[in-house]
C-alpha positions in Angstrom: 0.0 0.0 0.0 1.6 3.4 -1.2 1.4 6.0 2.0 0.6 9.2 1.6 3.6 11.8 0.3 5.0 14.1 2.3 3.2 17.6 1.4 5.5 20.4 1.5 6.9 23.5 -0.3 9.6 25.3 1.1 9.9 29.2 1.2 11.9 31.1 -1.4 14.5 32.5 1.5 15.2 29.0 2.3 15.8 27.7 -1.3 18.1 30.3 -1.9 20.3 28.9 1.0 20.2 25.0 0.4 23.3 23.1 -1.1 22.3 19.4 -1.1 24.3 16.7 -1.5 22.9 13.5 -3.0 24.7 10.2 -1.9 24.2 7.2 -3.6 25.7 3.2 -4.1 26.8 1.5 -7.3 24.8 -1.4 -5.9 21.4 -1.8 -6.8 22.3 0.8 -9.7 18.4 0.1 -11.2 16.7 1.2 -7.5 19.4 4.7 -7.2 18.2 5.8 -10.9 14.3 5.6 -10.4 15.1 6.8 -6.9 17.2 10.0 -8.3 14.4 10.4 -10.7 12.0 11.1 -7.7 14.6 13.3 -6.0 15.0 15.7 -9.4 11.1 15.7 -9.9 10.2 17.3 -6.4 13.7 19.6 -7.0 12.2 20.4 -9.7 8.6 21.9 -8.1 10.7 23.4 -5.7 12.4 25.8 -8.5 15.8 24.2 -7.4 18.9 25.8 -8.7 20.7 22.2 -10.6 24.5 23.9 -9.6 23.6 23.5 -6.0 22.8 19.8 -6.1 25.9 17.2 -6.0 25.2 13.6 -6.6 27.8 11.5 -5.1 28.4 7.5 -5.6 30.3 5.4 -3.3 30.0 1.3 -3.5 27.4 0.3 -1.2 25.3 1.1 1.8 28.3 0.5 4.1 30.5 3.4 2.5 27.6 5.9 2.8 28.7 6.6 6.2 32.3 7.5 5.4 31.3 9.8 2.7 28.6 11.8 4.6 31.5 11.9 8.0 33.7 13.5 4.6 31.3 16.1 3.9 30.4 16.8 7.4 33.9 17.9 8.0 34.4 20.1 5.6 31.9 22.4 7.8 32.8 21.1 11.3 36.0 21.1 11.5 37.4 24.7 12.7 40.9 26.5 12.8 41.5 27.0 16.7 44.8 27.7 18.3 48.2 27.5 18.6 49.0 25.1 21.6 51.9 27.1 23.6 53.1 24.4 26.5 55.3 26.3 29.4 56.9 24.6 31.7 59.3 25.3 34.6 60.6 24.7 38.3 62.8 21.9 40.0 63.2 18.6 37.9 61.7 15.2 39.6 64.2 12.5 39.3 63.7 8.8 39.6 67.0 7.1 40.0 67.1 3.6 38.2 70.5 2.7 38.6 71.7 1.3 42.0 73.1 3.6 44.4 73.3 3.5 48.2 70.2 3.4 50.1 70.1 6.8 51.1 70.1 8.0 48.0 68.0 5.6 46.1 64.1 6.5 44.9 62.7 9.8 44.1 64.1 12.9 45.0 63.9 16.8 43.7 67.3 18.1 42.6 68.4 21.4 42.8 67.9 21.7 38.7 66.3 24.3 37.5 64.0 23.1 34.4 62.6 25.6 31.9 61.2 25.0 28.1 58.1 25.8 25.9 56.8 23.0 23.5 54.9 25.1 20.4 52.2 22.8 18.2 54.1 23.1 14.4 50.3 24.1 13.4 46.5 25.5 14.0 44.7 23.3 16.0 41.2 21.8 14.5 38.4 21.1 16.5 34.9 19.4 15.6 31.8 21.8 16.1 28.4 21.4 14.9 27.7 23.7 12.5 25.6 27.0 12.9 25.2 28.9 10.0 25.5 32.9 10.0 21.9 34.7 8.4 23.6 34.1 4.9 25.7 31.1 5.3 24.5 28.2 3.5 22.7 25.6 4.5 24.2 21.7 3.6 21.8 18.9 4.1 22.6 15.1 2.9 20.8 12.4 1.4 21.9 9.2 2.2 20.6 6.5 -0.4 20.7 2.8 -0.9 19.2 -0.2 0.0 20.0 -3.5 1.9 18.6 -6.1 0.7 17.3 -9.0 2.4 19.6 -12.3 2.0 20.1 -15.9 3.4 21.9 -15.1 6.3 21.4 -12.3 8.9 24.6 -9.6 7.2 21.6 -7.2 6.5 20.6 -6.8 9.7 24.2 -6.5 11.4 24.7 -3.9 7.9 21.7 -1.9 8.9 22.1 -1.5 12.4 25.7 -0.3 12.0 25.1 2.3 8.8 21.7 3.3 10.7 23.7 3.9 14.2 26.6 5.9 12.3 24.1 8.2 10.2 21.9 8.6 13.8 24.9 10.1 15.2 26.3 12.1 12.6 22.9 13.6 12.1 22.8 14.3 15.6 26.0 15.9 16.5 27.2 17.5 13.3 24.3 20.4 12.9 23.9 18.9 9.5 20.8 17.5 8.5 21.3 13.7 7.1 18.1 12.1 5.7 17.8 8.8 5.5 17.2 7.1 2.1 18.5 3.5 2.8 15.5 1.0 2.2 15.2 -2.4 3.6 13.7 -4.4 1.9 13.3 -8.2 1.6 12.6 -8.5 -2.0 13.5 -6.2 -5.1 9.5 -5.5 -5.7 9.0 -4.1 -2.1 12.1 -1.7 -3.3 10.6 -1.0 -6.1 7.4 -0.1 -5.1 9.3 2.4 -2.4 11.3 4.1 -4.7 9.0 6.9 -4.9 9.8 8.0 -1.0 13.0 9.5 -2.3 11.0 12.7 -3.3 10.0 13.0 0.4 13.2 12.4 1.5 14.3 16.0 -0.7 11.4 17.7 1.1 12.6 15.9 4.9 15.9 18.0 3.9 14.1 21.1 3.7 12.0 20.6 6.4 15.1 19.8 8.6 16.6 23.5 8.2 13.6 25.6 8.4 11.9 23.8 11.5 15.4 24.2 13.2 16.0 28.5 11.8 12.3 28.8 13.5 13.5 28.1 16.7 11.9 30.8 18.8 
């Protein structure tokens, strides 16, 4: 039974501020066209600008989350410092050689230690992203589809590209939809192929319910 689409149009100033990136699997090549089909056609009743959409292939569902973790990056990670490391004051000795019992174990010379330890570069540092009013506004849709076999690898597959994705999504500030169907014959992913123009409107959704914050 087909559900019921997602109805939704986003705003013009919100349009103007998407770059989406479309990821995608060699596997199941059939399923990612029809699937990028439904992606363009609700892009396209949007009045989407094609130069700020970027489809993206990787092998298979397992790969997706590497590629997303790339992209995330590229707006998380920051420039932060120069780590200057000072230190100074009497030098703590710890004798390893045998000496005469008075003199054996730890003991503080007279030594007077002093010297700075400079990192050779900037320091990066992970934050989630937060946009300026005019920055724009990424958002990532991971497709693909696991497929049912004889053994249980889909479900070990799933859980571990669903947990990855969950936490990207949540800690990045980046919007990641998931597209990754799981079906357990090639007619049930066929006959959900057509979610993938919800998923473009999930991406949308994503930023403006999250700008609206009061």
């Amino acid at each position: 039974m087909r559900r019921e689409s997602l109805n939704y149009t986003p705003p013009p100033w919100l349009i103007e501020r998407i770059r989406l990136y479309i990821l995608r699997t060699r596997w199941h090549a059939d399923l990612m066209a029809q699937m990028e089909s439904h992606v363009e056609a609700r892009l396209q009743t949007f009045g989407f600008p094609q130069e700020r959409v970027h489809y993206l292939t990787v092998a298979g569902t397992f790969e997706l989350p590497h590629l997303c973790g790339a992209i995330v990056r590229r707006y998380t990670w920051q420039s932060g410092f120069r780590q200057l490391v000072r230190i100074s004051g009497p030098t703590h000795i710890q004798s390893n050689v045998k000496l005469p019992p008075f003199f054996q174990g730890n003991f503080d010379s007279k030594l007077e230690s002093q010297f700075e330890l400079l990192s050779p570069g900037e320091i990066k540092y992970p934050q989630p992203y937060e946009p300026g009013s005019s920055d724009e506004l990424p958002a990532i849709i991971a497709m693909g589809c696991i497929l049912r076999g004889e053994t249980e690898h889909n479900r070990f597959l799933a859980q571990a590209v669903f947990q990855t994705l969950s936490e990207l999504n949540r800690d990045s500030g980046i919007p990641i939809i998931l597209g990754i169907l799981t079906p357990n014959t090639l007619k049930q992913a066929q006959e959900r192929v057509y979610q993938a123009g919800d998923w473009v409107a999930a991406a949308f959704l994503s930023w403006e319910a999250r700008l609206l914050i009061p």
